[in-house]
TIPAKE-24678 format. One record per residue: residue number from 1; residue in three letters; x, y, z negated of N, C-alpha, C in turn. Coordinates in nm, 2 decimals. Layout:
BEGIN
{seza NUM; ALA; {X; Y; Z}; {X; Y; Z}; {X; Y; Z}}
...
# end
This chain:
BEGIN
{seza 1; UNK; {0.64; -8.16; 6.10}; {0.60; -8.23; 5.98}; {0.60; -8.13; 5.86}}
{seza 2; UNK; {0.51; -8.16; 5.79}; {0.48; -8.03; 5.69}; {0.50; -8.17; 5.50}}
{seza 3; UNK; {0.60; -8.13; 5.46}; {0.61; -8.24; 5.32}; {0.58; -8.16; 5.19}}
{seza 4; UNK; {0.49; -8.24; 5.13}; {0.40; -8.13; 5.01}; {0.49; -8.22; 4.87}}
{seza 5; UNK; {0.54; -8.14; 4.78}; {0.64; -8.23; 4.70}; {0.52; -8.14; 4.55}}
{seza 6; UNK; {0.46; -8.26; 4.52}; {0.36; -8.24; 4.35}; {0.43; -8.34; 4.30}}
{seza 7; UNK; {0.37; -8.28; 4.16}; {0.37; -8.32; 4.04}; {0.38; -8.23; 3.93}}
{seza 8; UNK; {0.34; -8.25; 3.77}; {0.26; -8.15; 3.72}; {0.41; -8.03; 3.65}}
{seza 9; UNK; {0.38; -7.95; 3.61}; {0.45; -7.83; 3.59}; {0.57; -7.89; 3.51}}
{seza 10; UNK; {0.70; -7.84; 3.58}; {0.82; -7.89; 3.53}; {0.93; -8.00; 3.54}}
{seza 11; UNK; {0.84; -8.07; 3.71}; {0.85; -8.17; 3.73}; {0.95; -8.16; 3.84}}
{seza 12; UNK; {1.00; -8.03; 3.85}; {1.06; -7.97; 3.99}; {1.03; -7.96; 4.09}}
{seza 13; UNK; {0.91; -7.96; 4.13}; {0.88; -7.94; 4.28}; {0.97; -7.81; 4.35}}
{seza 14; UNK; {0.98; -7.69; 4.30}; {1.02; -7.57; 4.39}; {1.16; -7.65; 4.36}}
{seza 15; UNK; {1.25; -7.70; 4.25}; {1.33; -7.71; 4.32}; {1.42; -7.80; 4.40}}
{seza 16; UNK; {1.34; -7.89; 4.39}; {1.38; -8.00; 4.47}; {1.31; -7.98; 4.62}}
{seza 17; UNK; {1.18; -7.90; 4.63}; {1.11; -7.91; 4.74}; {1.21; -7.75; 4.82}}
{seza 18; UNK; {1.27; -7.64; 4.75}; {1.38; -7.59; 4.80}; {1.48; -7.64; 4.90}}
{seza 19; UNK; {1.53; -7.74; 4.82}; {1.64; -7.77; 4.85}; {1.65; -7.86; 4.99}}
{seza 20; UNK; {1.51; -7.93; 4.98}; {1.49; -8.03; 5.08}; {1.45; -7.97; 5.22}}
{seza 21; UNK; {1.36; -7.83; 5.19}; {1.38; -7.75; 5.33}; {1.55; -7.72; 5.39}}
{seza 22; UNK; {1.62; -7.64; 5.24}; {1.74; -7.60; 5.30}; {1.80; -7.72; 5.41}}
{seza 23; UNK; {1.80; -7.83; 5.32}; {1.83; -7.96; 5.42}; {1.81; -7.97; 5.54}}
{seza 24; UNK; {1.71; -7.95; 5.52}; {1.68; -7.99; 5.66}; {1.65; -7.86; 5.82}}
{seza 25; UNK; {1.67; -7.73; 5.74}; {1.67; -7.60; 5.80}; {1.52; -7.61; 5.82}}
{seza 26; UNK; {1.43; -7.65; 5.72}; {1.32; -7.59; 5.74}; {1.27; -7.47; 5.64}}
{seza 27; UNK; {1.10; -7.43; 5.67}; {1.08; -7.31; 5.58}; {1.00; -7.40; 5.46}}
{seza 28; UNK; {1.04; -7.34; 5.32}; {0.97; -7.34; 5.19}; {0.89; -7.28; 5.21}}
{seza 29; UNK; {0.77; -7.33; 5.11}; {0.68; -7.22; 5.05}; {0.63; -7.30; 4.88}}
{seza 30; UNK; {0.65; -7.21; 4.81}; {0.60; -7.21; 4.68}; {0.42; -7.21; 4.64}}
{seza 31; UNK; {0.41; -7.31; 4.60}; {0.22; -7.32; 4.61}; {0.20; -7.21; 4.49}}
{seza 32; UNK; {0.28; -7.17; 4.41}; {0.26; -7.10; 4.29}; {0.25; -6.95; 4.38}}
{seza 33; UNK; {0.27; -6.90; 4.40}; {0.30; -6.77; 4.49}; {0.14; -6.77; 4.55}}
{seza 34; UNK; {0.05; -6.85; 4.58}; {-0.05; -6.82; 4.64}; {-0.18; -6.84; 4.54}}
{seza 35; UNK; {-0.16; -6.86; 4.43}; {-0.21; -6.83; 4.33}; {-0.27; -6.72; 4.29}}
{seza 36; UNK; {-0.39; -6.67; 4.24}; {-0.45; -6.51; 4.24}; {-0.38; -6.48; 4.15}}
{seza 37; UNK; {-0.35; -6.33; 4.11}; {-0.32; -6.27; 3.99}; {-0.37; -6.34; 3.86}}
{seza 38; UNK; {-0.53; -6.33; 3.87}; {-0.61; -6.41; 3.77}; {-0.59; -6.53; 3.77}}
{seza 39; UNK; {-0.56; -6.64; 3.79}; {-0.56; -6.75; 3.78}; {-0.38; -6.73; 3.75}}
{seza 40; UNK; {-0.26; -6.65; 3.74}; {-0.18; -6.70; 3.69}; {-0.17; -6.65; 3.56}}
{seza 41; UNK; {-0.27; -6.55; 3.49}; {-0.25; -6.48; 3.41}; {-0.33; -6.57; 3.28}}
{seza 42; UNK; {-0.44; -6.64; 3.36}; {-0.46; -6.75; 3.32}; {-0.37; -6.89; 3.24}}
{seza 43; UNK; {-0.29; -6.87; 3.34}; {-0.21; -7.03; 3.30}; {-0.11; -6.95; 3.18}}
{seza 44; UNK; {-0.06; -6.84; 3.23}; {0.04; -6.78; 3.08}; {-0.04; -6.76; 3.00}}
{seza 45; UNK; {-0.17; -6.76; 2.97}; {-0.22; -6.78; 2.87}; {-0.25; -6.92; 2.76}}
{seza 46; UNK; {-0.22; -7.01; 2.86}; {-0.22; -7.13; 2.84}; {-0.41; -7.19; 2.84}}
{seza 47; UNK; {-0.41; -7.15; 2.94}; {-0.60; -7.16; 2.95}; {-0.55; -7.29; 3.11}}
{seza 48; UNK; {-0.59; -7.39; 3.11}; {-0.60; -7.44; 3.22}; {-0.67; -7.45; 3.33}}
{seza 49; UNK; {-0.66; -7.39; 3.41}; {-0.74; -7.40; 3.54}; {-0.84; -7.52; 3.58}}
{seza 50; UNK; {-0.92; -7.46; 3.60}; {-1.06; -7.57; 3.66}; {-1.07; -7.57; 3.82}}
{seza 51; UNK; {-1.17; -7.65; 3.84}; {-1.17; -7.69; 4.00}; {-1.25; -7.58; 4.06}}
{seza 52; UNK; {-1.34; -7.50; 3.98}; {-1.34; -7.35; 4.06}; {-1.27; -7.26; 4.06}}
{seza 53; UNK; {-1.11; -7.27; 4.00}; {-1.03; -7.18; 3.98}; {-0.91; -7.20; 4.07}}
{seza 54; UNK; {-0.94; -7.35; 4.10}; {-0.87; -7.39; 4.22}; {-0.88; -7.41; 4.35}}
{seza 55; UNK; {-1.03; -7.33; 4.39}; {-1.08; -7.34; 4.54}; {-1.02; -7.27; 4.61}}
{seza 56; UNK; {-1.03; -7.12; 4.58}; {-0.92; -7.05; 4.66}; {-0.76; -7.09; 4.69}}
{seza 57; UNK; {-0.75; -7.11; 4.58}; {-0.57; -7.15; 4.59}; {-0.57; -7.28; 4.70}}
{seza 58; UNK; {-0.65; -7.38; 4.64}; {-0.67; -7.53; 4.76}; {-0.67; -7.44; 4.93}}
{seza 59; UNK; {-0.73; -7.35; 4.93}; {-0.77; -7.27; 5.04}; {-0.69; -7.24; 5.13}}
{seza 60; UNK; {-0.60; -7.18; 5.06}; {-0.50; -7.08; 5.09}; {-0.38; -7.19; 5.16}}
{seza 61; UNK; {-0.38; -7.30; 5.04}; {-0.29; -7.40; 5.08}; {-0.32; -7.48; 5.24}}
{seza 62; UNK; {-0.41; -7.51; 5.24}; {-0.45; -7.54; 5.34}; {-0.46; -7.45; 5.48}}
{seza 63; UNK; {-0.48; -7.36; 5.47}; {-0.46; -7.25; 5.55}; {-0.32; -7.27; 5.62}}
{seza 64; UNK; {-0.22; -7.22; 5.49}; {-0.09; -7.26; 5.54}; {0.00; -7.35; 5.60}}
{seza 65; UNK; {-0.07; -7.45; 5.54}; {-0.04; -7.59; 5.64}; {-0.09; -7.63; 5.80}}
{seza 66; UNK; {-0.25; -7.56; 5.78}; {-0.28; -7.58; 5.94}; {-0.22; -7.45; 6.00}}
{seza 67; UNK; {-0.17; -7.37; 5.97}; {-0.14; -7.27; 6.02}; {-0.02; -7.34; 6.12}}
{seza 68; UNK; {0.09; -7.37; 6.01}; {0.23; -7.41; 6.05}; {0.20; -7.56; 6.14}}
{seza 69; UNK; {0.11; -7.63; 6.18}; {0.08; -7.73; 6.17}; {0.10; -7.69; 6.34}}
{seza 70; UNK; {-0.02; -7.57; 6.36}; {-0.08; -7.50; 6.50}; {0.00; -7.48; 6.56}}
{seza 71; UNK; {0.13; -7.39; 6.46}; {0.25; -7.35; 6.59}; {0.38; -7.41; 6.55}}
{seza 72; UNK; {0.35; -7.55; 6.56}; {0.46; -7.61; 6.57}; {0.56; -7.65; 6.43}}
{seza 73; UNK; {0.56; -7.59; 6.35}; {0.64; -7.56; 6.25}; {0.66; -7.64; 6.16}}
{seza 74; UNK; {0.76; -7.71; 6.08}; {0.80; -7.76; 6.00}; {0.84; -7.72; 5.88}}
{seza 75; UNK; {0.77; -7.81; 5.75}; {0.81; -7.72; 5.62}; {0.79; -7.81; 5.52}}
{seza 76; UNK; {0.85; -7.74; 5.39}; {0.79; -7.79; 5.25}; {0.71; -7.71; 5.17}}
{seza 77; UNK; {0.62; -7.79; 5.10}; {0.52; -7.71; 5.03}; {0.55; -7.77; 4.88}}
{seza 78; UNK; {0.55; -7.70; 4.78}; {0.56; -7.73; 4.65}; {0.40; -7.71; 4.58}}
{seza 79; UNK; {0.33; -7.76; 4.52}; {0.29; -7.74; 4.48}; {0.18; -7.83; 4.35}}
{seza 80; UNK; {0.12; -7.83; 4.25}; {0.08; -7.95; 4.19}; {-0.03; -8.04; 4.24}}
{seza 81; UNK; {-0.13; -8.01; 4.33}; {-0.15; -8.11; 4.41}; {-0.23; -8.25; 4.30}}
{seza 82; UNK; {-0.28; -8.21; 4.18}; {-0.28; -8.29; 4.10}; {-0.39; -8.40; 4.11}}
{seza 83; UNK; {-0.53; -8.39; 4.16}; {-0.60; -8.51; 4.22}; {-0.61; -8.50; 4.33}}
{seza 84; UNK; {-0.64; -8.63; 4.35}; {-0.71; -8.70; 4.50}; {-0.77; -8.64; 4.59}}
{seza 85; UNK; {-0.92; -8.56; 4.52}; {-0.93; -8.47; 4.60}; {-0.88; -8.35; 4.65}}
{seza 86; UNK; {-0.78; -8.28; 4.58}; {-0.73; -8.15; 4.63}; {-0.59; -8.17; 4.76}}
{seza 87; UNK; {-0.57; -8.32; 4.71}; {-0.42; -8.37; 4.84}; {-0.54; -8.41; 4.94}}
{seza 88; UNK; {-0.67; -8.49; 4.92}; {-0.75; -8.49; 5.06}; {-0.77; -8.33; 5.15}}
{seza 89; UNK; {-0.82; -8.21; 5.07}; {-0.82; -8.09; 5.13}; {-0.70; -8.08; 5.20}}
{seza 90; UNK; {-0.61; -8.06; 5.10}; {-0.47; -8.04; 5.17}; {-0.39; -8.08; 5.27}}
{seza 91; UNK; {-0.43; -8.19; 5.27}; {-0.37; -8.28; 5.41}; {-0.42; -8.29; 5.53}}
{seza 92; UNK; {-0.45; -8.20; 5.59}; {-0.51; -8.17; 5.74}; {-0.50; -8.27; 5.85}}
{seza 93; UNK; {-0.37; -8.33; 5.80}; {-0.34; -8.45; 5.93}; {-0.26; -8.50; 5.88}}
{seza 94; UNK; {-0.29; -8.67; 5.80}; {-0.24; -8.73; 5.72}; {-0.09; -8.82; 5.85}}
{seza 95; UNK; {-0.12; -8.79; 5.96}; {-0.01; -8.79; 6.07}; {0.14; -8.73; 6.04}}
{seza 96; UNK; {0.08; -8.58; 6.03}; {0.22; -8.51; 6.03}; {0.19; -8.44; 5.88}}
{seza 97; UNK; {0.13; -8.48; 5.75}; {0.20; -8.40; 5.62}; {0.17; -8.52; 5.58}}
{seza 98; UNK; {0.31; -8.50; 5.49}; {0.35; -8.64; 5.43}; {0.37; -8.58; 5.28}}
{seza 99; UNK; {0.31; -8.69; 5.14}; {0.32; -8.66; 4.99}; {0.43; -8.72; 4.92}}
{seza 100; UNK; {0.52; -8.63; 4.85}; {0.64; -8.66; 4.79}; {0.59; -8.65; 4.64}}
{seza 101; UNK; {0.58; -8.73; 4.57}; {0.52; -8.75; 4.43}; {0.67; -8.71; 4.30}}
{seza 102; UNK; {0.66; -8.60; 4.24}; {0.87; -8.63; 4.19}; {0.74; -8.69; 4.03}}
{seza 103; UNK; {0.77; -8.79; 3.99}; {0.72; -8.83; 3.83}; {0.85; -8.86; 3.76}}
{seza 104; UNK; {0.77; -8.84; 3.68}; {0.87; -8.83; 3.52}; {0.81; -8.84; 3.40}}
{seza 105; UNK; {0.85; -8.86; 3.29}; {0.80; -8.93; 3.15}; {0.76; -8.77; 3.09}}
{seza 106; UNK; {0.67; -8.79; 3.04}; {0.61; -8.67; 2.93}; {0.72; -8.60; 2.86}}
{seza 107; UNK; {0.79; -8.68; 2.80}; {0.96; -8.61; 2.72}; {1.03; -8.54; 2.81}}
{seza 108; UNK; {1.05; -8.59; 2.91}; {1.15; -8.54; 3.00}; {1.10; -8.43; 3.07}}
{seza 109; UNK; {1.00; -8.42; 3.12}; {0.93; -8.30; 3.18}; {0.89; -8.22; 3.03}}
{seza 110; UNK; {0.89; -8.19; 2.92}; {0.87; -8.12; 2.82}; {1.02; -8.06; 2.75}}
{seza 111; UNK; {1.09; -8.13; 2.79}; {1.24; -8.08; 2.74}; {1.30; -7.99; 2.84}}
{seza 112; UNK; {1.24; -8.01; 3.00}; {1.26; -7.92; 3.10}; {1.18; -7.79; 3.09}}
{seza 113; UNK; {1.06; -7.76; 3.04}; {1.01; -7.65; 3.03}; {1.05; -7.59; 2.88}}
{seza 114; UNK; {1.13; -7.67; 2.81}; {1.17; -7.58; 2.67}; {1.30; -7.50; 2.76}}
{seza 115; UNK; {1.34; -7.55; 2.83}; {1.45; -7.47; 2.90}; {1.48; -7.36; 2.99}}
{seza 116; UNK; {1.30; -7.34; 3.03}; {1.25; -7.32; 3.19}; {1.24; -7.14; 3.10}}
{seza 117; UNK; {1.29; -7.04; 3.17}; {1.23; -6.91; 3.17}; {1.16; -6.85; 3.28}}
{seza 118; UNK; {1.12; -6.74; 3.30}; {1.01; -6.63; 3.37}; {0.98; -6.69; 3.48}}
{seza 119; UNK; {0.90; -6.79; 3.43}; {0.76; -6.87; 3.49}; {0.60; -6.82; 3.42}}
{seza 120; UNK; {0.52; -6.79; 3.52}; {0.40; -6.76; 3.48}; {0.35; -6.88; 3.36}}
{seza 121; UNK; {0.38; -7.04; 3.39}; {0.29; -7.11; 3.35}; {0.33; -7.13; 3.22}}
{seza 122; UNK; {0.22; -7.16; 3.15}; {0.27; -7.20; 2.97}; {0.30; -7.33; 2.96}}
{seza 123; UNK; {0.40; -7.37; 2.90}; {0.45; -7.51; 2.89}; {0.37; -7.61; 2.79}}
{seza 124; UNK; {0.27; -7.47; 2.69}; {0.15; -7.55; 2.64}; {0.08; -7.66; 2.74}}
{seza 125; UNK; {0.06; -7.62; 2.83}; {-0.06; -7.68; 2.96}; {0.02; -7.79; 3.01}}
{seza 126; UNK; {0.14; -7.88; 2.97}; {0.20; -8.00; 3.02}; {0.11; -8.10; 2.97}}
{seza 127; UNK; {0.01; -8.10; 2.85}; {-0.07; -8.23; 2.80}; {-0.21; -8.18; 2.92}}
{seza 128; UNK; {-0.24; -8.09; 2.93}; {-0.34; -8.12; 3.03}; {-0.32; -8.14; 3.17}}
{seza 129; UNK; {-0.23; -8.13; 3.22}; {-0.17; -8.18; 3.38}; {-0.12; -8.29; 3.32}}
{seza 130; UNK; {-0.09; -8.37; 3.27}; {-0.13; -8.50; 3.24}; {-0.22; -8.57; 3.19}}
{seza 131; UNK; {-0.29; -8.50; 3.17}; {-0.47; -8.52; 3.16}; {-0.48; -8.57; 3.24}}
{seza 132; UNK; {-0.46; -8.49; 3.34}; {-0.56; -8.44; 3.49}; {-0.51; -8.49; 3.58}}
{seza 133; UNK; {-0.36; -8.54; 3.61}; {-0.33; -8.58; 3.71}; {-0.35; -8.75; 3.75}}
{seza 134; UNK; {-0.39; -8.74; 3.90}; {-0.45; -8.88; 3.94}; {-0.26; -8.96; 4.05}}
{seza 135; UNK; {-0.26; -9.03; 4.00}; {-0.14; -9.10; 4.06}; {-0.20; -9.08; 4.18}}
{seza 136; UNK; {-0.11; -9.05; 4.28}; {-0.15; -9.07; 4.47}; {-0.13; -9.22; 4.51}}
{seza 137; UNK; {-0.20; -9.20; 4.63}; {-0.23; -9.29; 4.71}; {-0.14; -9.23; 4.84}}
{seza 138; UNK; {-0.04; -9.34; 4.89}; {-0.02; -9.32; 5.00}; {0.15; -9.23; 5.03}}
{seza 139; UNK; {0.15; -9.21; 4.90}; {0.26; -9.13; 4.87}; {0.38; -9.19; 4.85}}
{seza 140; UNK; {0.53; -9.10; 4.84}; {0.65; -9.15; 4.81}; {0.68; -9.12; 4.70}}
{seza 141; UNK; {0.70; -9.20; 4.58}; {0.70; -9.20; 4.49}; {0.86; -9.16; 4.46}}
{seza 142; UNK; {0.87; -9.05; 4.38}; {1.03; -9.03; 4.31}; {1.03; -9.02; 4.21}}
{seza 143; UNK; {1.15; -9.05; 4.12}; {1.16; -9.03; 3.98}; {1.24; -8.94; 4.00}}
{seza 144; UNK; {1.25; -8.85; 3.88}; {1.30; -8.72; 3.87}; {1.42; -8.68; 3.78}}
{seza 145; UNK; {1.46; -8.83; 3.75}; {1.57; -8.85; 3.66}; {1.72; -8.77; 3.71}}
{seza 146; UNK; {1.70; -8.81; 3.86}; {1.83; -8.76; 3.91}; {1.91; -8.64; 3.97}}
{seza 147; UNK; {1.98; -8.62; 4.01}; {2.04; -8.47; 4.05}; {1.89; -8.42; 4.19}}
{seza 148; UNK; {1.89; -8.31; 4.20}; {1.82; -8.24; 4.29}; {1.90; -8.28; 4.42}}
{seza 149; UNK; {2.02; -8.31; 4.44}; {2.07; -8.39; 4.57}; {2.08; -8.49; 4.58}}
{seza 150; UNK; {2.05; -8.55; 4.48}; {2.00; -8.76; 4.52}; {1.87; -8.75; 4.56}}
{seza 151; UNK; {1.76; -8.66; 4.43}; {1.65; -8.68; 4.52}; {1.61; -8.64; 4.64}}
{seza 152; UNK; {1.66; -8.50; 4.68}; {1.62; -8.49; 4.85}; {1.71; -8.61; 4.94}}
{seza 153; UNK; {1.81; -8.65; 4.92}; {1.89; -8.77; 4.96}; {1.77; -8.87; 5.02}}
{seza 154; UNK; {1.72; -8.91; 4.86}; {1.61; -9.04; 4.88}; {1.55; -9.00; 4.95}}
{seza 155; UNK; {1.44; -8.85; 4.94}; {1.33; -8.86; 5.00}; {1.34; -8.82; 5.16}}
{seza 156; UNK; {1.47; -8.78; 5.19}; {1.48; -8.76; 5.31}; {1.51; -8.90; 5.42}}
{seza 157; UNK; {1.56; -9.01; 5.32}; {1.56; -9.15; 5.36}; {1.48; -9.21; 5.35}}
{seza 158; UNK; {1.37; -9.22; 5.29}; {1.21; -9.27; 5.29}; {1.13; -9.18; 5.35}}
{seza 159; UNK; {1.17; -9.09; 5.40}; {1.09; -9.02; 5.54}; {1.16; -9.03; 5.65}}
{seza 160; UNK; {1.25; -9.11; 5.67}; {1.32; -9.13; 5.77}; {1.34; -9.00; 5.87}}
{seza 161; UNK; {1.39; -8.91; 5.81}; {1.44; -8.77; 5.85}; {1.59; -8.67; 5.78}}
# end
């Protein structure tokens, strides 16, 4: 089973979606890490990425997931995941990868990135991933209020794993 944990910048995906591998002794992967040079040099500029700026990276993600998918492997994937269509790419086999949604209020995810250091992305770009982001379908919805071990708690009890 491969679990993709979005939501927009600040929302904790790496570290909740960390923790939830540790849990479970599976492998992480950071969707930020597969990101071009250009496209993160981009975001610290506070330029937001477009949907041709996102084909490769969608790519890559995908990649990785049928990869681990082919030989068996189980994991978490972090990454923002922000419309409908980029979680349809992503999801190779809506069987075995499952969508962990972490949401949170505008304030609260903005008070996290005044906190957040040596991250590529600019915390300017939190009004446009909330522009941009399309609520999922199909997903487990978590709020992000709580400790990083309640949420993998929940989400490991609403995946019944």
């Amino acid at each position: 089973m491969i679990v993709i944990v979005m939501g927009v910048t600040g929302a904790g995906k790496t570290t909740v979606g960390r923790a939830l591998a540790e849990a479970l002794g599976w492998e992480f992967h950071d969707g930020d890490e597969l990101h071009s040079e250009e496209s993160k040099r981009k975001m610290h500029r506070g330029i937001a990425l477009d949907d041709a700026d996102r084909r490769p990276w969608l790519a890559a993600i995908r990649k990785l997931i049928r990869g681990m998918l082919t030989e068996g492997r189980s994991g978490v994937v972090a990454c923002s995941a922000l419309k409908q269509s980029y979680r349809d790419e992503i999801v190779v086999d809506p069987k075995s990868v499952k969508i962990v949604y972490l949401k949170g209020s505008k304030e609260v995810i903005a008070e996290r990135l005044r906190g957040r250091t040596g991250h590529f992305m600019n915390p300017d770009l939190l009004p446009s991933q909330i522009d941009t982001i399309e609520e999922p379908r199909d997903a487990i919805v978590v709020d992000i209020l709580g400790a990083p071990e309640a949420i993998v708690s929940e989400i490991r009890s609403r995946l019944g794993i």
